[in-house]
N, C-alpha and C positions, 0 to 999 in steps of 0.2 A: 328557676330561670334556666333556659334549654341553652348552653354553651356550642351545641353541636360535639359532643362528647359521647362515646359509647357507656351504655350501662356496665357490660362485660367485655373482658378481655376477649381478643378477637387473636384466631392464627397468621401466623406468616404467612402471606398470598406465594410465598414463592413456593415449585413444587421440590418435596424432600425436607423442606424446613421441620424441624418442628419446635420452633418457636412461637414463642406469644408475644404478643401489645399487651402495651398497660392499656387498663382501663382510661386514665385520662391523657390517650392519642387519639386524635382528632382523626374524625372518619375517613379522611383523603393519606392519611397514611397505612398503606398497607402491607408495608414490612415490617421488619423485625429491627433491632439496634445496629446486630452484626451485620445485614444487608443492605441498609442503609449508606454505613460507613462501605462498602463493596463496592458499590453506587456510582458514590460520589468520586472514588477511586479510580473506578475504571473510567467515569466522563474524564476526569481532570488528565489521565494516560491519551484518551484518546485526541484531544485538544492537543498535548505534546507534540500527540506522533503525528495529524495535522500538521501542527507548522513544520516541523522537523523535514518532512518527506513535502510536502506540498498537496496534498490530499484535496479532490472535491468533493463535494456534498455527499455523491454519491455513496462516495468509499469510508465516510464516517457513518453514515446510515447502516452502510455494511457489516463495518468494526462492531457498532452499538447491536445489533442484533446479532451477531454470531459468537463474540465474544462470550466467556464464558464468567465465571465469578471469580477464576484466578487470572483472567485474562489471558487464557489463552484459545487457539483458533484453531477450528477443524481443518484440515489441511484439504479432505475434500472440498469444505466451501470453497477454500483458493481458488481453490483448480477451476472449479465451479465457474467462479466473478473473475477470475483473470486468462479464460479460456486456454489455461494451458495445461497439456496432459498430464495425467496422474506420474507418468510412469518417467518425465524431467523430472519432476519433484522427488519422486523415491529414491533418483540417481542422487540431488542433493544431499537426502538423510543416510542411504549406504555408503557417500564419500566422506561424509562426518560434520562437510560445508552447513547442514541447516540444522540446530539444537532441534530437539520433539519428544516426546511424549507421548506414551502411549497407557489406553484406557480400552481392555480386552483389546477390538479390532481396529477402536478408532483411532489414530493420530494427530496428536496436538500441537502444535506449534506457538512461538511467544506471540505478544502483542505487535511489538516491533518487525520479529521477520517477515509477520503477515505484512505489515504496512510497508515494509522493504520490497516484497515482493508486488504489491500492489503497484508499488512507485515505478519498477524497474518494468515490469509487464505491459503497466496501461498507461503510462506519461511519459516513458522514455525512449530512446533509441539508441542501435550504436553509433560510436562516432564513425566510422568508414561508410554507415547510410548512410547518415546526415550528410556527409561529404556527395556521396552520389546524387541526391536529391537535390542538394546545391546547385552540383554543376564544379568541383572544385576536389582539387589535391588531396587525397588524405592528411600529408603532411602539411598544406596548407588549413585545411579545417583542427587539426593538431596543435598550430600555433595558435590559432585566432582565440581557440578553446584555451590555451594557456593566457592570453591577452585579458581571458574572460569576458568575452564576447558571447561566449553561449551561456552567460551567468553561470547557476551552480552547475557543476558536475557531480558523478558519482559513478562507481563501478560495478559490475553484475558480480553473479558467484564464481564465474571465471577471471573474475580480474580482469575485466574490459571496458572500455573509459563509453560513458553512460551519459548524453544531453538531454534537455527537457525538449518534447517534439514540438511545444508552443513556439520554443525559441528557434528550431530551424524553421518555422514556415516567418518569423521576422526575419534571420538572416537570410534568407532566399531572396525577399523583397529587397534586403537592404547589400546586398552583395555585391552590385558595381560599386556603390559610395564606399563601402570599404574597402575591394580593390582599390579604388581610387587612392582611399587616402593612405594605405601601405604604399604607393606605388610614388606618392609624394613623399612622404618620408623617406624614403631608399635613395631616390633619385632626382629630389628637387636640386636644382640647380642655385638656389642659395642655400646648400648645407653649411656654410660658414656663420650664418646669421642666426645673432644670440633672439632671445624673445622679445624685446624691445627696439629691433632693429630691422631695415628692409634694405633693399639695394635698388638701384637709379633703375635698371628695366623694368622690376614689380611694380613700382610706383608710377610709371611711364602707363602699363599695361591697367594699369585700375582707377588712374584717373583719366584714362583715355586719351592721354597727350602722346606726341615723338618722343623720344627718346632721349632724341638735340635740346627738346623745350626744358625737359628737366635738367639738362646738363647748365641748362643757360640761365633755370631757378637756383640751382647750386653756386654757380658764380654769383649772383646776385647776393648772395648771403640770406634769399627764402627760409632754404632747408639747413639743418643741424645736421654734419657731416663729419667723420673721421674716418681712418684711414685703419685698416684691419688686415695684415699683411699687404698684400698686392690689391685687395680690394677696398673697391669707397662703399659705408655704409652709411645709412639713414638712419638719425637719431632723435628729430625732431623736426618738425611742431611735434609734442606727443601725443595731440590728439589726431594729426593724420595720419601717422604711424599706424595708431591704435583702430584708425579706418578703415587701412591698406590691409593690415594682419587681421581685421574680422571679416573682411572682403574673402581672404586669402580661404578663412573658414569657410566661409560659406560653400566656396567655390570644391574644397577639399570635400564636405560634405554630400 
């Protein structure tokens, strides 16, 4: 009965090897034990450094082919796929900033700094761009980025604060509604009001009535009212409250 089984042992397809297969390795395998387990190694590294850096298709495609069997990376491919010159890079490894490797002329570098460097060259920018590109403060894209508004951060070899460019072409679009709502915060005029409370002109302004009318719901005994220093607040119904304050968002947004 034919298993699909080799009669003899067959060499290690990889080149340099010189190991063998057993005889009963099925003909779709064409390494050896040790390269196998090298393999599986290097994908399971390269999945990491994916999620870790944010990596697309591309740049795992990249990883899997150049990578080596200790995983690590020719520093010319870098240079190569991340279009930048050799001669940044060499300042890196002469300041001491990038670990490497060398094999006669060529230079190797880890798994990781490649995919560091990947991250920082082809998905990222600085922050004083991002700010230009905006249309906004340094020190105002400074804050927002500590707000975490620009999601993850990360810093280059110089120690310079690093966003994802996805994320400034969202805040670009989204940049008056944050203005906005920094601008509420700071300067709303009910900064006295706890989260379950509003005051007689918001309520006036979102259910579209005077100002008088809701003075005249309050006398009536309508609304659920207390007194909060020198101000009257809104405590209920709680479910108009809970209307006026999603209004309130929206409107923020």
């Amino acid at each position: 009965m034919d298993y699909g089984l080799t009669t003899k042992g067959r060499p290690c397809s990889v080149p340099g090897c010189h190991g063998w297969l057993s005889v009963l390795v099925p003909p779709k395998v064409t390494m050896c034990g040790r390269h196998q387990f090298l393999s599986l190694q290097k994908e399971r590294l390269i999945e990491k450094l994916r999620d870790k850096f944010q990596l697309s298709s591309s740049d795992v495609k990249f990883l899997k082919r150049h990578l080596d069997w200790e995983c690590n990376c020719p520093l010319i491919e870098i240079a190569k796929y991340t279009n930048t010159s050799r001669s940044t890079l060499w300042s890196y490894l002469r300041k001491g900033i990038l670990p490497h490797q060398k094999e006669g002329r060529r230079v190797f570098i880890s798994a990781e700094d490649a995919a560091r460097i990947i991250d920082i060259k082809l998905h990222r920018v600085l922050l004083f761009r991002a700010a230009q590109e905006i249309g906004i403060r340094h020190q105002t894209a400074l804050n927002w980025a500590r707000r975490g508004y620009f999601g993850s951060i990360s810093y280059d070899f110089h120690n310079r604060l690093l966003v994802r460019k996805e994320t400034v072409a969202i805040i670009k679009k989204q940049k008056e509604r944050i203005k906005k709502r920094h601008f509420w915060q700071a300067h709303r005029a009910g900064w006295y009001l706890a989260p379950n409370e509003v005051n007689a002109p918001e309520m006036a302004r979102h259910l579209g009535v005077g100002i008088r009318t809701v003075y005249d719901w309050i006398k009536k005994g309508k609304f659920e009212v207390r007194k909060k220093g020198c101000h009257l607040v809104i405590t209920g119904p709680p479910k108009l409250v809970q209307l006026v304050q999603s209004k309130r968002e929206k409107d923020i947004l």
